[in-house]
C-alpha positions in Angstrom: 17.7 55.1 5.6 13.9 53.8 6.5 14.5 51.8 3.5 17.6 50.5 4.0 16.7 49.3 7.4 13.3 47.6 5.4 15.6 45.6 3.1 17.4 44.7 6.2 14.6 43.4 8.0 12.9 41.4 5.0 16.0 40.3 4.2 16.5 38.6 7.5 12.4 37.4 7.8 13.4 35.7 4.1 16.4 33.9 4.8 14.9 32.9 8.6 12.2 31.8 6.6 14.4 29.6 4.5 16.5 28.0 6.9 13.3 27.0 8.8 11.6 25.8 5.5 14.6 23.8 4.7 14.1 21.8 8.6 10.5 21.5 8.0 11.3 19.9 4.3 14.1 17.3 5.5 11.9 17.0 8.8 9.1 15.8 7.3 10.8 13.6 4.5 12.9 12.1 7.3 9.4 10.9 9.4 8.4 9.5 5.8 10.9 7.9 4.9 11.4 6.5 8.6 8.1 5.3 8.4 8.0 3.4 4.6 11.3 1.3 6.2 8.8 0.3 9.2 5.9 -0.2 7.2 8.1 -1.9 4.0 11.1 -3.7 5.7 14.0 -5.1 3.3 15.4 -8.3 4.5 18.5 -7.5 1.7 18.8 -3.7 3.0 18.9 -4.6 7.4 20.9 -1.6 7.8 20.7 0.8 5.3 17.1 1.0 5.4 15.7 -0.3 8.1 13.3 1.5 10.7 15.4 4.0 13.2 14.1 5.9 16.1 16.9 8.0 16.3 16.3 9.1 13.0 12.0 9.5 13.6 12.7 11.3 17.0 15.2 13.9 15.0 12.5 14.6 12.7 10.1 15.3 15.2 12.2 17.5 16.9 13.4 19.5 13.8 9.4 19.9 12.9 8.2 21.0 16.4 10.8 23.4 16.6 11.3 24.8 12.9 7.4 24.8 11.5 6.7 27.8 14.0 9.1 29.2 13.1 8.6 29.2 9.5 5.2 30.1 9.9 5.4 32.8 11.9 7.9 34.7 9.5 6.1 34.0 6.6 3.0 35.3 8.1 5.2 38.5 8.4 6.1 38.6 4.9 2.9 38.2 3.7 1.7 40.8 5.7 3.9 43.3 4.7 3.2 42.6 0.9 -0.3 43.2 2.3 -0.1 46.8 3.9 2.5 47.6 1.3 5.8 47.5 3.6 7.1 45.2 1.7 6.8 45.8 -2.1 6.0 43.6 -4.9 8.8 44.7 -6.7 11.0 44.4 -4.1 14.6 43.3 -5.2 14.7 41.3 -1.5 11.4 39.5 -2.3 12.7 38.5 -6.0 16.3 37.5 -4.8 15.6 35.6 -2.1 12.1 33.8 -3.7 14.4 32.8 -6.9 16.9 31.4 -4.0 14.2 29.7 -1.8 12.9 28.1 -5.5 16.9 27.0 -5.8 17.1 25.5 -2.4 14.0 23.8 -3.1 15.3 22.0 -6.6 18.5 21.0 -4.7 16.7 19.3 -2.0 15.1 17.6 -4.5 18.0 16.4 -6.8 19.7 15.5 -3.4 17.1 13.0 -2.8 16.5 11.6 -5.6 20.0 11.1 -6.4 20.0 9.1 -2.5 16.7 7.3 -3.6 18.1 6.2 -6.5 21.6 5.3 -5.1 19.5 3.2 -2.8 17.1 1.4 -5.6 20.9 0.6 -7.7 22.3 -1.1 -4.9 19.2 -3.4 -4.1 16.5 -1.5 -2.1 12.9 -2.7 -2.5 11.0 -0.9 -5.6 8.1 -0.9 -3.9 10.2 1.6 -0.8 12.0 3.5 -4.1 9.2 4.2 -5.5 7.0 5.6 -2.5 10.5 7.1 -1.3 10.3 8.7 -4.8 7.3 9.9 -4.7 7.6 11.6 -0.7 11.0 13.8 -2.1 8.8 14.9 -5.5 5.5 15.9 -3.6 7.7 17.7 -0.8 9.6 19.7 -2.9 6.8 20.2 -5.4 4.7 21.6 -2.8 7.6 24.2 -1.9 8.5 25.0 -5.5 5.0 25.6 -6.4 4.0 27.8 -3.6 6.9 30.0 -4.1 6.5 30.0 -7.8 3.0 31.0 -7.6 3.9 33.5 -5.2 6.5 35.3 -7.3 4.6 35.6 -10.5 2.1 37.8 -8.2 1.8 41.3 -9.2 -1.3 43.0 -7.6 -0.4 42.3 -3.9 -1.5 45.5 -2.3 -4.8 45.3 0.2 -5.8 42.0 -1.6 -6.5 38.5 -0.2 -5.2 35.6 -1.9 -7.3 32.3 -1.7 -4.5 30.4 -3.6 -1.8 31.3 -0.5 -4.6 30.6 2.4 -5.1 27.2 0.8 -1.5 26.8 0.6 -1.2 28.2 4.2 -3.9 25.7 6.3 -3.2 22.5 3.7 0.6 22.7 4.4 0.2 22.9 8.1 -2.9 19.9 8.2 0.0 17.7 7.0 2.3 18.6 9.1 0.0 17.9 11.7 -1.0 15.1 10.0 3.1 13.7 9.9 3.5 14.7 13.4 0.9 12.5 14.9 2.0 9.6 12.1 5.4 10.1 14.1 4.2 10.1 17.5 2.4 6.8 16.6 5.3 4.6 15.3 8.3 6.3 17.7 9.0 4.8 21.1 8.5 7.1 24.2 11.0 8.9 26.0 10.4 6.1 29.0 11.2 3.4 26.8 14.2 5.2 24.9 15.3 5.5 28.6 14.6 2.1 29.6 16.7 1.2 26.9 19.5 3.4 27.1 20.1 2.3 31.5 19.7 -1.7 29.6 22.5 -0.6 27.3 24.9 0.7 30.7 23.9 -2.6 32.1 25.0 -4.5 28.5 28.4 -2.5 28.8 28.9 -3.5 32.7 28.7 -7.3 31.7 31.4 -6.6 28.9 33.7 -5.4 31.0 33.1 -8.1 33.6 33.2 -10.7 30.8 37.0 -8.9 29.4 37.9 -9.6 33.0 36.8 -13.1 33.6 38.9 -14.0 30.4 41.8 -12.8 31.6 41.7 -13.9 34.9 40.7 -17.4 33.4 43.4 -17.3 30.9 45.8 -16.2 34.0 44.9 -18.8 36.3 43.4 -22.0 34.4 40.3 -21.7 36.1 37.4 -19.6 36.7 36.6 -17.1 39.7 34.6 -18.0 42.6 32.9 -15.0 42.8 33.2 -11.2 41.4 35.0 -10.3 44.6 38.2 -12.7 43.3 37.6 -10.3 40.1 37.9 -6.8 42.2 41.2 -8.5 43.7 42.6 -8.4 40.2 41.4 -5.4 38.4 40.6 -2.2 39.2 38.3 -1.3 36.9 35.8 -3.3 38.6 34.2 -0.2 40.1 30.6 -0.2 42.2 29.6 1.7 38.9 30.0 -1.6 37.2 29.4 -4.4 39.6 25.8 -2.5 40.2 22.3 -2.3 38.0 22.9 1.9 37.1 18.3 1.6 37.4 18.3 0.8 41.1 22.0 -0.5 42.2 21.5 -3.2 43.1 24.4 -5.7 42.4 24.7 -7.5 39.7 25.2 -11.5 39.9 27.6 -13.7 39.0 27.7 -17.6 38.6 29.9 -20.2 38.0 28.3 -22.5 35.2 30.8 -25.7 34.2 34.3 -25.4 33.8 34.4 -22.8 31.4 30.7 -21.1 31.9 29.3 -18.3 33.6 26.1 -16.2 34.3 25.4 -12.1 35.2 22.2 -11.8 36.3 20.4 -8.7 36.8 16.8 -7.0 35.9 16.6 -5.2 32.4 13.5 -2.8 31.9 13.2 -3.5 28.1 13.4 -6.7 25.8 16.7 -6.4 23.3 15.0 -8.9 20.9 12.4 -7.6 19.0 13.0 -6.2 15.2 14.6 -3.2 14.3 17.4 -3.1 16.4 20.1 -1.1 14.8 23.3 -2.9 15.6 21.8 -5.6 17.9 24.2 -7.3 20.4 23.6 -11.0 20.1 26.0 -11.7 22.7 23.8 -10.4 24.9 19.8 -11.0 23.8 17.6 -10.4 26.8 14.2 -10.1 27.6 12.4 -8.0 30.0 12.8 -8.5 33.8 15.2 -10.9 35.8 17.4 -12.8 33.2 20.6 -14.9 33.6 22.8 -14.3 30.4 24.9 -17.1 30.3 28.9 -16.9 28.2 31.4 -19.2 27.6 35.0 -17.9 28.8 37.6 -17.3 25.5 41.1 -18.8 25.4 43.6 -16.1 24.7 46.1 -17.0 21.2 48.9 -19.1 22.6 51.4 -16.6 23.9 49.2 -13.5 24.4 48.1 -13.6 27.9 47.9 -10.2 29.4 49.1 -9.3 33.3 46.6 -9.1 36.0 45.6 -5.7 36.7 47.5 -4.8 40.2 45.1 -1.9 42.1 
């Protein structure tokens, strides 16, 4: 039974250790990769392979959390091939080393077969070949370890240089990627900051949507937002207001078929690496008047005002 509940145990440190090894591996490609789009952009490629801080703050979080993780159970592995409560020999060690050393080649094959897809349909081969490279020397490093580490015999009581090396080198590069990461993503502020701009961007859509209609109802345009709230009631305070401090958001009559919201943005909308950027709405920082140009419904379409 002691033995039983051994295999158990190593069984579980093993595959714990796996599933943390496989965050830390995509982790780290992910910052990589993130960061070769930033530092390599591809005017042909805007959106396939262009710089995301979605993507870069994923991999930051998968490495903070998982690399721990990782190294704590394989610190307990190795210990226990140390003090001989694990065996060499072990059928769990063997099975689950061959199956980390699988995991490893498919990870591999998986991105190269993306890297390549990528490079075929136009990417820069400057960014497929350092791309390339990142998947190779990541998986490389995790295929040799484990490699190395199965062909050991004489475990017992004896302390292996070749896995220490592995041990501190492995985790100066992670270090090493997570402070590359921290220095190209955006802070939490400014992800904020960006994310109460975008409320703000959605409030001036549905106040555009209703200042169409209402000029498509009436031939003319609304004196104010409070002819709007007359009409429709999804004109809420929740939309009429700046979501940062409330206060309300202003409207102006420009021309006979031109109008302005005016409000405060924290954050600029303009600058590179905007996935999906709204052009209909470019601003910068601070007080801006966005000025649009109401749209004539197709002849025949004209929707009913909205009755509260």
């Amino acid at each position: 039974m002691p033995t039983q509940n051994n295999a158990a145990k190593f069984a579980f440190f093993y595959m714990l250790s796996l599933i943390a090894l496989v965050f830390v591996a995509v982790a780290s490609g992910t910052i990589l990769f993130q960061i070769i789009n930033k530092l390599v952009p591809d005017i042909a490629n805007i959106y396939s392979s262009m710089y995301l801080d979605e993507a870069m703050r994923f991999g930051i979080s998968a490495l903070i959390i998982a690399s721990p993780i990782f190294y704590i159970t394989a610190r307990q592995i190795y210990k226990s091939l140390y003090n001989g409560s694990l065996s060499s020999d072990s059928g769990v060690r063997k099975w689950l080393t061959y199956l980390i050393l699988l995991v490893s080649i498919i990870v591999m094959i998986a991105w190269l077969i993306a890297i390549l897809n990528g490079f075929l349909s136009g990417e820069l081969t400057a960014k497929f070949v350092l791309k390339a490279l990142t998947a190779i020397i990541i998986s490389g490093i995790v295929f040799s370890f484990y490699f190395y580490d199965i062909r050991r015999d004489d475990i017992l009581n004896k302390v292996d240089k070749v896995i220490k090396i592995y041990f501190f080198a492995s985790l100066a590069v992670i270090v090493v990627i997570l402070i590359a990461a921290f220095m190209n993503v955006e802070s939490p502020a400014v992800a904020r900051e960006k994310k109460i701009d975008q409320q703000v961007i959605n409030n001036f859509y549905t106040i555009q949507n209703d200042v169409d209609d209402y000029y498509n109802t009436y031939k003319k345009m609304p004196a104010s937002l409070s002819d709007l709230t007359k009409e429709y009631n999804n004109l809420t305070p929740e939309v009429l207001n700046n979501p940062s401090d409330n206060t309300p958001i202003e409207y102006k009559v420009n021309g006979d078929r031109g109008f302005e919201l005016c409000t405060t943005f924290k954050s600029a909308n303009k600058g590179k690496g905007q996935l999906y950027q709204d052009t209909n709405w470019l601003h910068d920082a601070g007080y801006q008047c966005l000025r649009q140009n109401v749209s004539d419904y197709p002849k025949g379409i004209v929707p009913a005002p909205m009755i509260p």
